[in-house]
Structure formats: structure tokens, C-alpha cells
C-alpha positions as CSV (number, residue, x, y, z in Angstrom):
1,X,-125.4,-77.5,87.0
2,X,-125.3,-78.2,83.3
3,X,-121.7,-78.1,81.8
4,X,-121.4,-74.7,79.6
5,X,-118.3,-75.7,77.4
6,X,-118.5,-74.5,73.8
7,X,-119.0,-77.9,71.7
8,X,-116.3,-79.3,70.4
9,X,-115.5,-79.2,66.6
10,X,-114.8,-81.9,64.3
11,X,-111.2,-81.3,62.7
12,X,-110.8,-82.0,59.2
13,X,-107.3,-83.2,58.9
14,X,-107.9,-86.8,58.7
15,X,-110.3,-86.0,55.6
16,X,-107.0,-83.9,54.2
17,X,-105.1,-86.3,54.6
18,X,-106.8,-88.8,52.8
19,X,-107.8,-86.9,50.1
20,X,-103.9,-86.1,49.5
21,X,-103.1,-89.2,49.7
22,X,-105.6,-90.5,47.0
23,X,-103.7,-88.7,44.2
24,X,-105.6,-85.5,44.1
25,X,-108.9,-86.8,42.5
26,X,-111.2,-84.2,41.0
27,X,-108.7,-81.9,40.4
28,X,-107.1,-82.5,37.2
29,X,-104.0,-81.4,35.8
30,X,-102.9,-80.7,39.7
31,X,-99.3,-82.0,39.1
32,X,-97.5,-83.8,37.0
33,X,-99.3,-82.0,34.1
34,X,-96.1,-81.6,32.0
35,X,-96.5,-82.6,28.7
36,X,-93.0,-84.4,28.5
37,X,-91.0,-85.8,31.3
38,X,-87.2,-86.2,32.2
39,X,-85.7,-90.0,32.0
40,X,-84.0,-90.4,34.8
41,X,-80.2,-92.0,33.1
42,X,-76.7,-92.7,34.3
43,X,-73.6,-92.5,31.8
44,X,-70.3,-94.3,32.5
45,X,-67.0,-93.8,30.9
46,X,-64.8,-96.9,30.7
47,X,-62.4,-94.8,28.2
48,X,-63.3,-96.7,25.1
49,X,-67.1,-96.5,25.3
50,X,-69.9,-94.4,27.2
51,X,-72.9,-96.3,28.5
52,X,-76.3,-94.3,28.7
53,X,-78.5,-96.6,30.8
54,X,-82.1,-95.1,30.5
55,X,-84.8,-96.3,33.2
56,X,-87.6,-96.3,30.9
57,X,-90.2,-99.5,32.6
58,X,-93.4,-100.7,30.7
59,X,-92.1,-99.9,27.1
60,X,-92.4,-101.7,24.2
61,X,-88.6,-101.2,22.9
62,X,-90.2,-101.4,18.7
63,X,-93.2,-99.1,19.1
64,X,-92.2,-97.0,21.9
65,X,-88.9,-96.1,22.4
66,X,-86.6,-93.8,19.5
67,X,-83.0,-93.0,19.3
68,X,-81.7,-89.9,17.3
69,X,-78.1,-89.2,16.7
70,X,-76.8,-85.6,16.0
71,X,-72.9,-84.4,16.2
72,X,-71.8,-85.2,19.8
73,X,-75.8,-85.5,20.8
74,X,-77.7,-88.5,21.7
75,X,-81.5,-88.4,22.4
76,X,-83.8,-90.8,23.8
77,X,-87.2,-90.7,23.8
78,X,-90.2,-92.5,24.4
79,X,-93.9,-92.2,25.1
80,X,-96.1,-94.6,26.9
81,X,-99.9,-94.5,26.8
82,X,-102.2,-94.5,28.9
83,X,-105.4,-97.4,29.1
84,X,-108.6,-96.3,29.5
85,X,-109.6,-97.5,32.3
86,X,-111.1,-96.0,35.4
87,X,-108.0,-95.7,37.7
88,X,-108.8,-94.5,41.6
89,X,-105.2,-93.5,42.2
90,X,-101.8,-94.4,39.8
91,X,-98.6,-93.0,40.4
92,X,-97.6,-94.3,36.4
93,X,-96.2,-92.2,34.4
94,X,-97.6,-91.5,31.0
95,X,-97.0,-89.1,28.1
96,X,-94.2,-88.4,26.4
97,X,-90.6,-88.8,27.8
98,X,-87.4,-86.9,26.1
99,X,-84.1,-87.1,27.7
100,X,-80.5,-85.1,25.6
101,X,-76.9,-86.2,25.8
102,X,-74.0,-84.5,24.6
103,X,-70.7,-86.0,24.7
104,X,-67.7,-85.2,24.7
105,X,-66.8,-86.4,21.1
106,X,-68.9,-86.9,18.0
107,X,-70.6,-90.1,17.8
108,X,-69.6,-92.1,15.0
109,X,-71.8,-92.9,12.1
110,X,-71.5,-96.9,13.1
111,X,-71.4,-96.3,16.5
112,X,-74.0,-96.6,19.0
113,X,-76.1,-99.8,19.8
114,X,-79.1,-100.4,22.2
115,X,-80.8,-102.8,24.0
116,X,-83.7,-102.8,26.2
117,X,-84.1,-105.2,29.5
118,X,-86.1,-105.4,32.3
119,X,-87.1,-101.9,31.9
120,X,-84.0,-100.2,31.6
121,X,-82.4,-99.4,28.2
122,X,-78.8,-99.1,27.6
123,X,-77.1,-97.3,24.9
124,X,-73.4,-97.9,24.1
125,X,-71.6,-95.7,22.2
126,X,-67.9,-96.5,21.2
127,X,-65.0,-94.1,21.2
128,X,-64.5,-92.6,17.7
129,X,-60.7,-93.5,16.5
130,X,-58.4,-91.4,17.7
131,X,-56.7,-89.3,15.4
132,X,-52.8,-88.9,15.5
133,X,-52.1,-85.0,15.4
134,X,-48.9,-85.2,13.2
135,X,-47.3,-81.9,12.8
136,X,-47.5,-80.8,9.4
137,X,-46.0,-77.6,7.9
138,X,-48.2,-75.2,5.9
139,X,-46.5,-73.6,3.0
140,X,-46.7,-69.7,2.8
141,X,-47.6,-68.2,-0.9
142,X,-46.3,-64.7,-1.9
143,X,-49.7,-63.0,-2.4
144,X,-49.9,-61.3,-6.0
């Protein structure tokens, strides 16, 4: 007697798989689509200085990497291109990168220096002087 079992289907789960793990090709702007992307930073205090240490790999610290100042607000930001080639999968990042700081004083006009290093670029920012809050007297004026 011939076996009367339905046939058996193909699943295609390994084909899923591999196609999510090959980056998502074909379907473009998927994810990761953002024009600008966070720098991931850590900031110490030592109490005379903060340290912003930016992980920013594959820059060129001249062309690609800027520093603004404003107040009590440091900004970072960078951009790295992309090469032409035909990539198969890349997990790079590319575009433009922005990261904002405020701290909690204003950063002084001669202040802040940075250096780049094995991908990661650190930004030191000295304390302002502190100011000694004497106590003053304000004279009152008869209004008239």
C-alpha cells in the first residue's frame, strides 16, 4: 500500500535567516536611514576640568571632525564618507555625526583643547576661575 502522507514542505527560515543576516540587501533605507547619528561620549569631572572623550573611529581629525563652543555648550561633530565601492554587507557607519554638551559652567574663551587618538577624541575643558562672591552693599537713592 502506497504511503498517503501529504508531502512535506520546504520551510523558509534558513533563507530568512540569511537574508537578515546579510544586512538587509535590496531594501534600502531599511534602518539606520537617519541622516545624523549620536556619538556615543563619556564626560569625567576631576573638579578642575571635564573630559569629553568622543568615540569617533576612521576620522581624519583636520577634514572631518569640528568643535563649536557656545555659553556652557560644547558640540562635536563629524561626518565620514562613504567609498564607492560595491559593499555586500558593512555594519560602518557613515553620514553625518552630531553629539551637544552642556555643562555646568560657561566655557572659557581659552579653554577647551582637543586631540584625536586611536579613534577616540578627547576634549578637555578647564574650570573657569572661580569667582569670590564678596558681599558688597548697594546704595539706595531717594527717587525724585
Amino acid at each position: 500500500m502506497a504511503e498517503t502522507s501529504p508531502a512535506r514542505r520546504r520551510s523558509g527560515l534558513p533563507e530568512l535567516m540569511e537574508w537578515l543576516g546579510s544586512g538587509f540587501p535590496d531594501w534600502p533605507g531599511a534602518w539606520g536611514a537617519r541622516e545624523s547619528h549620536v556619538i556615543p561620549i563619556e564626560v569625567t569631572d576631576d573638579g578642575e576640568r571635564y573630559v569629553l572623550r568622543a568615540e569617533l573611529p576612521g576620522m581624519d581629525p583636520e577634514k572631518d571632525i569640528e568643535i563649536t563652543v557656545e555659553g556652557d555648550t560644547l558640540t562635536v561633530r563629524a561626518e565620514h564618507t562613504e567609498t564607492k565601492e560595491d559593499k555586500r554587507h558593512s555594519e560602518f557607519r557613515y553620514g553625518s555625526f552630531q553629539r551637544s554638551v552642556r555643562l555646568p559652567f560657561p566655557i572659557p574663551e581659552d579653554g577647551p583643547a582637543a586631540e584625536y587618538r586611536d579613534g577616540i577624541l578627547t576634549v578637555t575643558v578647564p574650570r573657569a576661575a572661580r569667582e569670590e562672591r564678596a558681599t558688597r552693599t548697594v546704595q539706595v537713592r531717594r527717587a525724585g
